[in-house]
C-alpha angles and dihedrals in degrees: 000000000000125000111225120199110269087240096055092049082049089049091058097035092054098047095043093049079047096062095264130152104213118163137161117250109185119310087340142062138229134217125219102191112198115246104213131070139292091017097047087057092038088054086046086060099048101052086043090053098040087058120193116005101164080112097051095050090107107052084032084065099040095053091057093052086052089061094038103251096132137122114212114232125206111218115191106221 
């Protein structure tokens, strides 16, 4: 099993917890942020507080597959 950094595992957890859809596509990952208030300002927060995470996309990916949030993508050859 892979060890994920303990802040990636916090990222997911918190925006999950939050109401939001977060799932792995590919390589990648997709954020579905919540519309409606307070989660849509708590999920706000979180991203704010977290800071950059462009480094992090692919262990952010690959936790959510761990804890199978993921969409399968076909790619042709």
């Amino acid at each position: 099993m892979t060890a994920f950094p303990p802040r990636v595992i916090e990222l997911v957890q918190s925006l999950l917890s939050a109401a939001c859809d977060m799932w792995a596509v590919g390589s990648g990952y997709c954020v579905g942020e919540p519309i409606g208030e307070p989660s849509a300002n708590e999920v706000h927060a979180i991203l704010r507080d977290f800071g950059e995470r462009q480094h992090l996309i692919e262990e952010i990916s690959g936790y959510l597959k761990s804890i199978g949030r993921d969409i399968a993508v076909d790619c042709p050859d």
